[in-house]
DRENTIMAR-307865 format. One line per 5 residues: number of its first residue (from 1); their letters; for each residue x, y, z of N, C-alpha, C, O, CB. Coordinates in steps of 0.2 Angstrom, whole numbers, m for minus. Glycine has a CB too. Layout:
REM residues N
NUM> A> X Y Z X Y Z X Y Z X Y Z X Y Z | ...
END
This chain:
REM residues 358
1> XXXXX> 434 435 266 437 432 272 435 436 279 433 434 284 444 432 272 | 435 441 277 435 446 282 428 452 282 429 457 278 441 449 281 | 422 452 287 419 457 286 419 464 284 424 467 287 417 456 289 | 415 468 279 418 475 278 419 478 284 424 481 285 414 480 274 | 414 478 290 412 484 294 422 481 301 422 482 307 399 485 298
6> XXXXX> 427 477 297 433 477 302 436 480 298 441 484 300 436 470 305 | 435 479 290 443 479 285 446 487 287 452 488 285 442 478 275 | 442 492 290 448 499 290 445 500 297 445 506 299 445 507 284 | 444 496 303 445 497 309 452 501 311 456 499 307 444 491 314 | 453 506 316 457 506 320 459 505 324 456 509 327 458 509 320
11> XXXXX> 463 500 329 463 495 333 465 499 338 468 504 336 467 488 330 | 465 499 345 466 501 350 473 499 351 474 494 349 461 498 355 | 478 502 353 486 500 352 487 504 358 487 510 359 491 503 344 | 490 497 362 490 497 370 499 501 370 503 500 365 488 486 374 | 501 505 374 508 505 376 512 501 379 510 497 383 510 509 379
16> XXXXX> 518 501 374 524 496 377 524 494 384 522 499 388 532 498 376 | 525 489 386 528 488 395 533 493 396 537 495 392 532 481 396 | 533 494 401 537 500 405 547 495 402 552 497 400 533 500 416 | 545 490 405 554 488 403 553 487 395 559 485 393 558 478 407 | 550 488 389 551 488 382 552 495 382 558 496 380 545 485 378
21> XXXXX> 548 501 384 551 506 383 556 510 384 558 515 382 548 507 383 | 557 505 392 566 508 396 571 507 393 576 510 393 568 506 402 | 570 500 389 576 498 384 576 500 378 582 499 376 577 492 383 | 573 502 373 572 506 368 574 514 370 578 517 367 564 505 366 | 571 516 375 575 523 376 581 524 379 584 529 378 572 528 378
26> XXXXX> 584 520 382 589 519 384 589 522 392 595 523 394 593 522 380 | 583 522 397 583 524 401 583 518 409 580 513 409 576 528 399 | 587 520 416 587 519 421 578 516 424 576 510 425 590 524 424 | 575 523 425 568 524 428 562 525 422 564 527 417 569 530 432 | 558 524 423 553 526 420 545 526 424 541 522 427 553 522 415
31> XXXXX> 545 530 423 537 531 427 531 533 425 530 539 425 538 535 432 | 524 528 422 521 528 418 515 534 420 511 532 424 519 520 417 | 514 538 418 508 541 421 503 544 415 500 550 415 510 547 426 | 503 539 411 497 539 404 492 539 406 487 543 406 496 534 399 | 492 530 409 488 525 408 482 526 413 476 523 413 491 518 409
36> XXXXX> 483 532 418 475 533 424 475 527 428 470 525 429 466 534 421 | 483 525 430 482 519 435 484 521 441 489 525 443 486 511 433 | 480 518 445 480 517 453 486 520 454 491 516 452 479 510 456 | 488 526 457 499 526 460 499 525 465 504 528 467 505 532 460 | 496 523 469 497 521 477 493 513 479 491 510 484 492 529 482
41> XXXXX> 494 511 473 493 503 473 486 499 473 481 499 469 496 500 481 | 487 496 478 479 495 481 479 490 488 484 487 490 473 490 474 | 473 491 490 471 487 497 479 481 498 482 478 494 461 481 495 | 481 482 504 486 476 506 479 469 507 480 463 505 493 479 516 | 475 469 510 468 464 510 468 460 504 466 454 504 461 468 511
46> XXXXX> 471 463 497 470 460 492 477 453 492 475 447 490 470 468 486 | 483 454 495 487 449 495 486 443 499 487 438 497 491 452 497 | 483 447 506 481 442 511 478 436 509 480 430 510 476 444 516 | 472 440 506 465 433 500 470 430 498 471 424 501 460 435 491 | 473 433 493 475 427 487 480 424 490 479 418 490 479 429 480
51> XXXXX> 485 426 494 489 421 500 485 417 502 487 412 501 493 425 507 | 479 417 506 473 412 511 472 407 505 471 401 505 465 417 515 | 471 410 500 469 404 495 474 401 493 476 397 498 465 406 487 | 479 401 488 482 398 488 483 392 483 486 386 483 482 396 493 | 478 395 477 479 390 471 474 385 473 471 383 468 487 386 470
56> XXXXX> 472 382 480 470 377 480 465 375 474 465 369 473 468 376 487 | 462 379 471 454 376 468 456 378 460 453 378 455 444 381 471 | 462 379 460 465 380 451 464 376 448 461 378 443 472 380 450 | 465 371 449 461 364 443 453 366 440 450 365 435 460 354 449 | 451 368 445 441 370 445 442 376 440 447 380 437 435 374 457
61> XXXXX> 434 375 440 432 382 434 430 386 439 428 382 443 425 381 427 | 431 394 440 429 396 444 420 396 444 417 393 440 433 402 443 | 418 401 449 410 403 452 408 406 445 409 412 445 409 409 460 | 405 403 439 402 408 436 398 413 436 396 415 431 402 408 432 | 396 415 444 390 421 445 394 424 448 394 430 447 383 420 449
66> XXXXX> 399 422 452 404 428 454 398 429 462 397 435 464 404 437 446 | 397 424 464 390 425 473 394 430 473 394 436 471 389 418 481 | 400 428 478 401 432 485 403 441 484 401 446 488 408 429 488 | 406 441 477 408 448 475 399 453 471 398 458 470 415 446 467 | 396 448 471 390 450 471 384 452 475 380 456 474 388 448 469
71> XXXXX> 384 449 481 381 451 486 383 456 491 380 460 494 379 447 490 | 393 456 489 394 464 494 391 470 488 389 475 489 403 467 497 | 393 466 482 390 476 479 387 477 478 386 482 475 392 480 475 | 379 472 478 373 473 480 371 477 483 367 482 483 371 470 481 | 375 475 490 372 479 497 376 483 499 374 485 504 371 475 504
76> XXXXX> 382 485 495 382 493 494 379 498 491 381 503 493 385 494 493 | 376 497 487 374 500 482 366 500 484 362 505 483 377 496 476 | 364 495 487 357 494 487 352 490 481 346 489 480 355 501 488 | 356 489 478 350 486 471 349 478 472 349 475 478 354 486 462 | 347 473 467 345 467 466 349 464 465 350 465 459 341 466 464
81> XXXXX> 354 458 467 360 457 464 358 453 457 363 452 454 367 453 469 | 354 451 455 351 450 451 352 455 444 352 453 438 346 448 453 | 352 459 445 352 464 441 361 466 439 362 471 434 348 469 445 | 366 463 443 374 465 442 376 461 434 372 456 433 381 462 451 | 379 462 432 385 456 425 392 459 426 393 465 426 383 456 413
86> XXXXX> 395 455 428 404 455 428 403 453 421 399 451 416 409 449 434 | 414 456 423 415 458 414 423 455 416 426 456 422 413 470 410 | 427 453 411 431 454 411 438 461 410 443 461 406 429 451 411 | 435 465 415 437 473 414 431 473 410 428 468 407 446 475 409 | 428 480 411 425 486 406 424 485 399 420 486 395 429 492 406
91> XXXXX> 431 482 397 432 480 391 426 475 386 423 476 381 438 477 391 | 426 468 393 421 464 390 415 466 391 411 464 386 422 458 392 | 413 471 397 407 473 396 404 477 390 398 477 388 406 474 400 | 409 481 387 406 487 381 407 484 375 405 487 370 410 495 381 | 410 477 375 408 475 369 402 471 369 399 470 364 413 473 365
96> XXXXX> 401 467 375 394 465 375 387 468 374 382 465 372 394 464 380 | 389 473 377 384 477 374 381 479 368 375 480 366 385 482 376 | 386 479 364 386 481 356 385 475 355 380 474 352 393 484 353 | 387 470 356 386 461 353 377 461 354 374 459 349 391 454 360 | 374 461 361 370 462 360 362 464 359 356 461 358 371 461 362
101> XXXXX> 366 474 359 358 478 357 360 480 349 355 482 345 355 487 364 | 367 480 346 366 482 338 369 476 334 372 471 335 371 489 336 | 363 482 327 366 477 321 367 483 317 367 489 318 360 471 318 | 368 480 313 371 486 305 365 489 304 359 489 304 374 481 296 | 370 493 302 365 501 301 361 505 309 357 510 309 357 498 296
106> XXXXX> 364 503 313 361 505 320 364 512 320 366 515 315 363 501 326 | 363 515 325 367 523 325 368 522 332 365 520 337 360 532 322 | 375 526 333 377 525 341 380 531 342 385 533 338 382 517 343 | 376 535 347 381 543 350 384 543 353 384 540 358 379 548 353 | 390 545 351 397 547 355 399 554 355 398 557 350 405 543 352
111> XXXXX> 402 556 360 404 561 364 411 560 358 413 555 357 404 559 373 | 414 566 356 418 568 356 423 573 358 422 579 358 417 567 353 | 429 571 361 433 565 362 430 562 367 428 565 372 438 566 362 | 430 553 368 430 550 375 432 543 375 438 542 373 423 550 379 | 429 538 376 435 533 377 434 529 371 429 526 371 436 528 384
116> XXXXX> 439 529 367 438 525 361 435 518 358 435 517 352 443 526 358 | 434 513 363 433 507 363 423 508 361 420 503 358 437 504 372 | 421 513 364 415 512 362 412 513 354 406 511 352 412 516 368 | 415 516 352 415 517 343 419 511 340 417 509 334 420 526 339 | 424 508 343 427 502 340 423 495 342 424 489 341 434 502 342
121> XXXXX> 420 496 345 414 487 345 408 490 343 403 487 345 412 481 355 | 406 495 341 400 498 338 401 497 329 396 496 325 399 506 340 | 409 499 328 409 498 321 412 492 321 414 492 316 413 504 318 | 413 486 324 414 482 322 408 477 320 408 472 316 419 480 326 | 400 480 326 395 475 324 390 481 316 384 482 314 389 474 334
126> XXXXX> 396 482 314 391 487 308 387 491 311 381 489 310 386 482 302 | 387 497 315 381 500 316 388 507 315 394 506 315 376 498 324 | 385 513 314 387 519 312 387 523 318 383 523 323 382 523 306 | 393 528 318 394 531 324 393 538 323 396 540 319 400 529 326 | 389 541 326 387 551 326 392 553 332 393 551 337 377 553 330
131> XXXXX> 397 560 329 400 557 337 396 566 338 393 569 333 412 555 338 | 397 569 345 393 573 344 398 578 349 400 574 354 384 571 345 | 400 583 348 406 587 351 404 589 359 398 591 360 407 595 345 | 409 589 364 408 594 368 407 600 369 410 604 365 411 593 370 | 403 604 374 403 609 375 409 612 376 414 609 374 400 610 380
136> XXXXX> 407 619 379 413 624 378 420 622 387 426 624 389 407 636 378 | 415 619 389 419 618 397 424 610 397 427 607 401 411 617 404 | 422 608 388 424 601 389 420 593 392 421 587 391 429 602 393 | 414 598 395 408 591 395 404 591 392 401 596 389 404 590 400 | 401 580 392 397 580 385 390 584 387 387 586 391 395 572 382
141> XXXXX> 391 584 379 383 591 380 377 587 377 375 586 372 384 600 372 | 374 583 384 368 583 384 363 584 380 360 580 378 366 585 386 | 361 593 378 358 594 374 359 592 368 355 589 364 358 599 374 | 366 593 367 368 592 357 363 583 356 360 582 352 380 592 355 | 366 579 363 364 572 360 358 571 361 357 565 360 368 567 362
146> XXXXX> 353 575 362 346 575 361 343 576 355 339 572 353 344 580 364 | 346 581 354 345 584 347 348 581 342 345 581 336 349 591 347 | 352 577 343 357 570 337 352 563 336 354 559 332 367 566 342 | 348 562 339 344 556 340 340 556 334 337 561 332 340 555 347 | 341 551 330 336 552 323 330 544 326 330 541 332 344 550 312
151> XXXXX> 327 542 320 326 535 323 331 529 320 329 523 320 319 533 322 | 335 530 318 341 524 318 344 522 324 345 517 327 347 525 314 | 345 531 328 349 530 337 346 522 341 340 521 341 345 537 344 | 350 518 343 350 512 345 354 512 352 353 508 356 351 507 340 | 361 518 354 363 517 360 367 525 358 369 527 353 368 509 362
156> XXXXX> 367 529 364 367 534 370 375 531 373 374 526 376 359 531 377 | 381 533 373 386 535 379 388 539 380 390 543 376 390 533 380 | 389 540 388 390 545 394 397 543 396 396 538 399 383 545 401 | 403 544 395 408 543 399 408 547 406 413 551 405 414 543 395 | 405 549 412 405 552 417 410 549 423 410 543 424 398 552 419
161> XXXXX> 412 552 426 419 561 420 421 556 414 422 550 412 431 566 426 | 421 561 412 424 558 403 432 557 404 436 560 408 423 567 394 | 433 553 403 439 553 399 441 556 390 437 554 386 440 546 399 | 446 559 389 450 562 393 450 570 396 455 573 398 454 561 389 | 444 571 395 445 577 396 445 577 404 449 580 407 439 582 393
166> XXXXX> 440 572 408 441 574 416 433 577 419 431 577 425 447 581 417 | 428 580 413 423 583 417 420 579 418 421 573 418 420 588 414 | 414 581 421 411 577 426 401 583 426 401 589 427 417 576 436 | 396 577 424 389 579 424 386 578 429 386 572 429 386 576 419 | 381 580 434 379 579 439 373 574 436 371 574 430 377 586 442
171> XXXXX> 370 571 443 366 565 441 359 568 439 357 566 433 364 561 448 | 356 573 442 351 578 439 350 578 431 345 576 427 353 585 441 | 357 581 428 359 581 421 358 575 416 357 576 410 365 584 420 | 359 570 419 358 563 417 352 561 418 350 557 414 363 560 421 | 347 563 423 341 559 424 337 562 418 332 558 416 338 560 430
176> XXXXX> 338 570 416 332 574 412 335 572 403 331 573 398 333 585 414 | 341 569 402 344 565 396 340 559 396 337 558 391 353 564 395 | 339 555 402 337 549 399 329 550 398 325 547 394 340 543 403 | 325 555 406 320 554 405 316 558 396 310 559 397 318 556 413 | 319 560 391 318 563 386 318 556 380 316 556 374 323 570 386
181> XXXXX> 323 552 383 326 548 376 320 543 377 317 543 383 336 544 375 | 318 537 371 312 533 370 318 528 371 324 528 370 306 532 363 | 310 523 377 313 518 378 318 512 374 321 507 378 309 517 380 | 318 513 368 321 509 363 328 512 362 332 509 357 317 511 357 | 331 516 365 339 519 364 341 518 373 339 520 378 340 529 361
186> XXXXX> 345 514 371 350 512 377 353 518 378 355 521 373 356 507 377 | 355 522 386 359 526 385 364 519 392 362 514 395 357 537 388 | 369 522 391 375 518 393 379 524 397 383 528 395 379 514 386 | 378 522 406 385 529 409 390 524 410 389 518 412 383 534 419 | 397 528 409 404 524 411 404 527 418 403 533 419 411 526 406
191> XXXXX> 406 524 422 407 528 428 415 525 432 416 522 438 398 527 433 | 418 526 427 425 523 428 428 524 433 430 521 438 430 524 422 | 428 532 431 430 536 437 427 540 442 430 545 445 433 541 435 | 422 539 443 415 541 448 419 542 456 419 547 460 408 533 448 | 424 536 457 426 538 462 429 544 467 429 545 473 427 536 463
196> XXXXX> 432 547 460 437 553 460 433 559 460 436 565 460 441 552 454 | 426 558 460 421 563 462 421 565 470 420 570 474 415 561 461 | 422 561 470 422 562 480 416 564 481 414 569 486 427 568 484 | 413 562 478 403 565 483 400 558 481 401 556 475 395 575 477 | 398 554 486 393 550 487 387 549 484 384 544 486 391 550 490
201> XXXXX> 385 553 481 379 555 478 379 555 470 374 557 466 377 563 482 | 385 554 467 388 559 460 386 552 457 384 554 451 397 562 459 | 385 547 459 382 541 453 374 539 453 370 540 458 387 533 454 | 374 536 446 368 536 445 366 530 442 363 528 437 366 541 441 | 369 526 446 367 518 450 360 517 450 357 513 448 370 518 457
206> XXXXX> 357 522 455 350 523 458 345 521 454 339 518 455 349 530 461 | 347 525 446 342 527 443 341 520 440 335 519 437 343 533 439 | 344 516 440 343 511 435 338 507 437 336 502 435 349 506 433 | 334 510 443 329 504 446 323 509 443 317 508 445 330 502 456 | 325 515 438 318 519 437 318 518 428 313 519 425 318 527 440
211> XXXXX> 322 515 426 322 518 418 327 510 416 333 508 419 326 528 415 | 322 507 412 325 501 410 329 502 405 332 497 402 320 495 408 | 329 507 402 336 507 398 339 511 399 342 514 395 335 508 393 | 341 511 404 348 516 408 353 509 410 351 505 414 346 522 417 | 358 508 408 365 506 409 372 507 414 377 510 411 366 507 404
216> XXXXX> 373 506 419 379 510 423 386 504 423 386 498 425 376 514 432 | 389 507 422 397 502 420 400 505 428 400 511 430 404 504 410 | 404 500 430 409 502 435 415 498 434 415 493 430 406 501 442 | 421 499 437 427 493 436 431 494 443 431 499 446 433 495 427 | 434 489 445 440 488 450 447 491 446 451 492 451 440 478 451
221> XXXXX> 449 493 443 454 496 438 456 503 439 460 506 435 452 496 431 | 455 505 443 455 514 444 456 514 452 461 511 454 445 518 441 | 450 516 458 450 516 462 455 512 465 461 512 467 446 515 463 | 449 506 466 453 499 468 460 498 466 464 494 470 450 494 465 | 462 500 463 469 497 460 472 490 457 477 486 457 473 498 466
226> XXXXX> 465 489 452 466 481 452 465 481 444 462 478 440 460 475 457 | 469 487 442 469 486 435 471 478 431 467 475 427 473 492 432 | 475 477 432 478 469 430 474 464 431 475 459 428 483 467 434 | 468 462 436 464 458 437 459 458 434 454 454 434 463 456 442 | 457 464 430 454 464 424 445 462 426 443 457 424 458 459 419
231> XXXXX> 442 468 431 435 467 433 429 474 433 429 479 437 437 465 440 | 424 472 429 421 476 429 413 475 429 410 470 428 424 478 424 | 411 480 431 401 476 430 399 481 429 402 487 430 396 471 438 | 390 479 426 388 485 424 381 483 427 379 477 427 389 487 415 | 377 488 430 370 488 434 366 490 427 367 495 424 370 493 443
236> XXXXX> 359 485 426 354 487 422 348 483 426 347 480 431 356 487 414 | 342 483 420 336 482 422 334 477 420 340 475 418 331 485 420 | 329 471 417 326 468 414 322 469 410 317 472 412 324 465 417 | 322 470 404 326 463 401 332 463 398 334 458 396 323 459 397 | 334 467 398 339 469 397 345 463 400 349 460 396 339 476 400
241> XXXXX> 346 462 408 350 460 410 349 456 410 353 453 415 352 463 413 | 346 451 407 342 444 405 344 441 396 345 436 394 332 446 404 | 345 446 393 349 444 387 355 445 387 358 440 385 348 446 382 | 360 451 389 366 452 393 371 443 395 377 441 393 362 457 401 | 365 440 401 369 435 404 368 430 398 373 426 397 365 433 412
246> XXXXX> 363 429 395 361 424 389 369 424 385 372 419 384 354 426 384 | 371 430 383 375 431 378 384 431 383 390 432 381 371 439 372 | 382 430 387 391 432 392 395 424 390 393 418 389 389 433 407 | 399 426 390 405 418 391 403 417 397 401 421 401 414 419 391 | 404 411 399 405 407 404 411 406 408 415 405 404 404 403 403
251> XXXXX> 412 407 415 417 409 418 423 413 415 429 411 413 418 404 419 | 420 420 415 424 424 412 428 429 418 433 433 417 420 428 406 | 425 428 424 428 431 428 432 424 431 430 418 431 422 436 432 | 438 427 434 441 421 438 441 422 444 439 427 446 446 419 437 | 444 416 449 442 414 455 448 420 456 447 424 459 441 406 458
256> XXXXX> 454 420 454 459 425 457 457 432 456 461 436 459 466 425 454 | 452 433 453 450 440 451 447 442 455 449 447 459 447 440 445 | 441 437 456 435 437 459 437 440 468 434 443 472 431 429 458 | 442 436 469 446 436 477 448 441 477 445 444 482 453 430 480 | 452 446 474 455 452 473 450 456 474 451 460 478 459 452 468
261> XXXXX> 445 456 470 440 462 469 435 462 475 432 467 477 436 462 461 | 434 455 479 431 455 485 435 458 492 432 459 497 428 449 486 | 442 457 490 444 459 496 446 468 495 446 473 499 453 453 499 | 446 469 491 448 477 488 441 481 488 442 487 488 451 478 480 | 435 480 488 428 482 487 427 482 496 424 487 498 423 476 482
266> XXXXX> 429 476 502 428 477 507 431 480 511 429 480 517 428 474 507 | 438 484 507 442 489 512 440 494 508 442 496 502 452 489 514 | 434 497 511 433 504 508 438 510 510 438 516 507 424 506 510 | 441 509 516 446 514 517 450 518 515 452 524 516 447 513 519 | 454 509 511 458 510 508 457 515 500 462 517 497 460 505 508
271> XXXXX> 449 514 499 448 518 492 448 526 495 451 531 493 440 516 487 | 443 527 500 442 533 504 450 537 504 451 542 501 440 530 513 | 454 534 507 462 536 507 464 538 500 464 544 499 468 529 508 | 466 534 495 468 534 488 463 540 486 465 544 481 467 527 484 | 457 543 488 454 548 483 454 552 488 453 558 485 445 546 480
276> XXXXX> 455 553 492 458 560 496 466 562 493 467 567 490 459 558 506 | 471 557 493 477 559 493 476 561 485 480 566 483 482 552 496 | 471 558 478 473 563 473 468 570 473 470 576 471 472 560 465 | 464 569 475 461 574 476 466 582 478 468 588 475 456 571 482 | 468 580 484 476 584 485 480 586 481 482 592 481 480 581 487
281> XXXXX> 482 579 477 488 581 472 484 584 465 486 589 462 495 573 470 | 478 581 463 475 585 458 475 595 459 476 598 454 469 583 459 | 472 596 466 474 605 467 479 606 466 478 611 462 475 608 473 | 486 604 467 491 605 465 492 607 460 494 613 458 493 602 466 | 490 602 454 492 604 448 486 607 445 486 607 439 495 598 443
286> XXXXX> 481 608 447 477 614 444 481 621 445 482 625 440 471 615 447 | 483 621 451 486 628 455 495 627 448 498 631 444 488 625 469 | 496 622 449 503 623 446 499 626 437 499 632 436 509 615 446 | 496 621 432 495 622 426 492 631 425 491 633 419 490 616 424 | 489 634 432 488 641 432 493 645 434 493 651 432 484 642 436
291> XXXXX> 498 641 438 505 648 435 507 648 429 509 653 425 513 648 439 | 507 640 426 511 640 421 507 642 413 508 641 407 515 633 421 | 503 645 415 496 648 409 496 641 405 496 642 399 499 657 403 | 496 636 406 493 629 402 486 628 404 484 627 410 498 621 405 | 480 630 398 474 629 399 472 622 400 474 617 396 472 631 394
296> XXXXX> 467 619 405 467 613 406 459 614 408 456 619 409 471 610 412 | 456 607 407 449 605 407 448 605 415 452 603 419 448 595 403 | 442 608 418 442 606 425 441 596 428 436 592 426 434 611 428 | 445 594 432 444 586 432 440 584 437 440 588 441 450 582 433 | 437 578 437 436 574 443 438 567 443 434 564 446 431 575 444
301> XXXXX> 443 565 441 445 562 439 454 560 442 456 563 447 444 564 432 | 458 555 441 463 556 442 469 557 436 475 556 437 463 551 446 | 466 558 432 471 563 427 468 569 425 462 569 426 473 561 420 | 472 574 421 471 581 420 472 582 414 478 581 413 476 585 422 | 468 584 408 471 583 402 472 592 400 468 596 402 465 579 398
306> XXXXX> 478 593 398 478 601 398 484 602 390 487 597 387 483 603 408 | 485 609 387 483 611 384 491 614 381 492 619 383 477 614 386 | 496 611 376 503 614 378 500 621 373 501 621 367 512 609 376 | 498 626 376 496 632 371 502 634 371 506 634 376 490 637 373 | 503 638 364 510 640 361 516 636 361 522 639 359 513 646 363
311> XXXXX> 515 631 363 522 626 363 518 621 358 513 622 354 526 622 372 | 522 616 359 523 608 355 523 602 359 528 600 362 530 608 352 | 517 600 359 516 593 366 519 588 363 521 584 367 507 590 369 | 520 586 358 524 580 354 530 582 356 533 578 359 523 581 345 | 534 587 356 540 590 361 539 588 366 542 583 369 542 597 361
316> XXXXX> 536 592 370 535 593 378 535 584 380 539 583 385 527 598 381 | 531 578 377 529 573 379 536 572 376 538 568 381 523 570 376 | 539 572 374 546 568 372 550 571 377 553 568 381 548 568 364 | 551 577 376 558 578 385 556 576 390 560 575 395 559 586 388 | 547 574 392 547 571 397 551 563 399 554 561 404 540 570 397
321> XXXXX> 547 561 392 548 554 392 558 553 393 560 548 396 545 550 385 | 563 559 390 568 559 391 570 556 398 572 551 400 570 565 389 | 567 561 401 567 562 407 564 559 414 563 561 419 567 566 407 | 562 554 410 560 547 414 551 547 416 548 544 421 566 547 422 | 548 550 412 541 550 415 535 553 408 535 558 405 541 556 423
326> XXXXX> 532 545 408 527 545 403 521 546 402 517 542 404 527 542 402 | 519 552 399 511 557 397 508 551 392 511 546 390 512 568 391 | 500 553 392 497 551 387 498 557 382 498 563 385 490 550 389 | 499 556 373 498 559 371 495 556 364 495 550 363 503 563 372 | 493 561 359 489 561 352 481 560 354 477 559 349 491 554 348
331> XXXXX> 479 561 361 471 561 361 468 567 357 463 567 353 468 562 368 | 474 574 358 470 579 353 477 581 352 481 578 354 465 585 356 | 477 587 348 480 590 346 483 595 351 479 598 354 477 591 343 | 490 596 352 492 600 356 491 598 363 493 603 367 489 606 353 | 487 593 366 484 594 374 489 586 375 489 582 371 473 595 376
336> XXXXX> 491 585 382 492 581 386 487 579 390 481 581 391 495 582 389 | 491 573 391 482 572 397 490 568 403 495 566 401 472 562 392 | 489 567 408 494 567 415 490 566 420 486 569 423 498 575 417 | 491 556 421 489 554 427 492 558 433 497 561 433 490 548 426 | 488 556 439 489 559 444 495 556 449 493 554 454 482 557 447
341> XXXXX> 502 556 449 503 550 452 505 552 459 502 556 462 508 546 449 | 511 549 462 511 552 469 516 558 470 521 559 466 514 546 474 | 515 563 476 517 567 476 526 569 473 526 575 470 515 567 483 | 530 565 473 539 568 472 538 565 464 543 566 461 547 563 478 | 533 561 460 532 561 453 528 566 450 528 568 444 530 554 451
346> XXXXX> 524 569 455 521 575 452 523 581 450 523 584 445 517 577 456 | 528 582 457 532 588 459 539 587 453 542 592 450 534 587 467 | 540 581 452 545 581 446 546 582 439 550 583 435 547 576 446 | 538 581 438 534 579 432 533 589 432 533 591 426 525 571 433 | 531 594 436 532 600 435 535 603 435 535 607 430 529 602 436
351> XXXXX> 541 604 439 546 604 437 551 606 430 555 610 429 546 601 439 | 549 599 428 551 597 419 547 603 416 549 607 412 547 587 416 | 541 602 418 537 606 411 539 613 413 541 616 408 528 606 411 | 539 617 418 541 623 420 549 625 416 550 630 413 541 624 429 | 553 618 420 561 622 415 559 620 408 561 625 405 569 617 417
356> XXX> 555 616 404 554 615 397 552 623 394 555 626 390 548 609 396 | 546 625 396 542 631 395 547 636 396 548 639 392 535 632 400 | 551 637 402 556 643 404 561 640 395 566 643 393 563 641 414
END
């Protein structure tokens, strides 16, 4: 009934809603800071839109090219909007990918640890996963996946900055990985959290107009704050982004989506703002996880993934959540990972750990 390469998948197992888990633990407040979402919202421009629309064209199938959200981030970016595919969320785009360049028996490199969704639609189209370990700083090591490439390698991913560690690879280090790999292996950059770099220059967008098999994903879910409208796109070459659109669903992006992510892509200010203000609270909790001798990954990201050395994070994560505020935990062993959120949940959230560790 069922293909082999699903019957022992491990299924991505999303967390309760914030009110399923307040009522299960018996808690007033709760305050989610796993998930690396937006804590200071997103664009108020994004209400206005969907207020100015108004349902009117709900009956219609939305735009399935997604024009208008395509020609601004064309011409931001500078490329060919011909060259963009929306997704719905990241999600739909990385299994697209796998839907379209593997088949069984393929070989696909993964970074270990990074965001697990790309080994699960790789093993779902039967192709075999290498995962290939981080360096000693916690970023993927380049070299090693040079060196991992046999000729079964069919796809290359880069989560930049990785999740969950946080590190982050300069574009340079990225151009001398792809310009080494044959044109026959996709490398694929996530560039989820690119914005949390704060340098202008840190993505490698650019390159995709030099090497046809370079891949770059981006998403409205992070930055933007539009995790819920579920928008993501990935910039590549021809032909590549010629079978890509052949194989996409049809109106997969919607018109409420589409409105949201054009009015939040056009207040760049508001992203400008949001990545100053974690950038901020990020120092913080470097400066704090350094008094409190908790080893942590350097980030550029808007979570921290760090290290309960000589304690018990399965503990520590559970007096948090006591106490009204929810870590990511079980990416590794012993380490948390702690979204960024706003300043009196930060300061609360250390607090907790400092009296825990005392």
């Amino acid at each position: 009934m069922v293909k082999e390469a699903v019957k022992n998948l491990e299924p991505y197992v999303p967390e309760l809603t914030l009110e399923q888990m307040k009522k299960q633990k018996g808690l007033d407040k709760l305050v989610r800071m796993s998930a690396n979402e937006n804590a200071y919202g997103t664009s108020g421009d994004v209400a206005k839109a969907l207020d100015k629309w108004h349902y009117r064209d709900a009956n219609l199938y939305p735009d399935s090219n997604a024009d208008e959200l395509r020609e601004i981030i064309a011409s931001q970016f500078d490329i060919n909007a011909d060259k963009l595919i929306f997704g719905n969320g990241l999600d739909e785009i990385i299994e697209l990918l796998s839907r379209v360049i593997l088949e069984p028996g393929d070989e696909v490199l993964d970074p270990a640890p990074t965001f697990s969704e790309y080994a699960l639609h790789a093993e779902i189209k039967g192709a075999k996963i290498k995962s290939v370990g981080l360096d000693d700083s916690g970023r993927i090591d380049l070299k090693a996946m040079a060196r991992s490439i046999s000729s079964k390698t069919k796809m290359i991913w880069i989560c930049n900055p990785n999740n969950p560690t946080g590190t982050f690879l300069e574009a340079d280090a990225i151009r001398a990985l792809v310009e080494d790999v044959p044109e026959a292996i996709t490398v694929i950059v996530d560039e989820a959290y690119i914005d949390f770099t704060g340098g202008i220059h840190d993505s490698v967008i650019q390159l995709t107009k030099e090497f046809k098999n370079l891949v770059v994903l981006r998403t409205f879910s992070k930055a933007y704050g539009l995790a819920n409208f579920r928008v993501g796109f990935a910039v590549c070459s021809d032909p590549l982004i010629g079978y890509l659109q052949a194989a996409r669903l049809p109106y997969n992006l919607s018109t409420f989506a589409e409105i949201a992510a054009t009015a939040a892509f056009k207040d760049q200010s508001f992203v400008d703002n949001t990545v100053k203000k974690v950038i901020a609270e990020r120092k913080k909790w470097e400066h704090f996880l350094i008094k409190a001798g908790l080893p942590f990954y350097d980030s550029a990201t808007n979570f921290i993934f760090f290290q309960v050395k000589g304690g018990d994070a399965d503990a520590l994560h559970e007096y948090l959540l006591e106490n009204g505020y929810l870590l990511r935990n079980g990416l590794r062993k012993d380490w948390l990972r702690v979204t960024i959120g706003r300043p009196e949940d930060n300061q609360a959230v250390q607090k907790l750990i400092a009296d825990y560790l005392a």
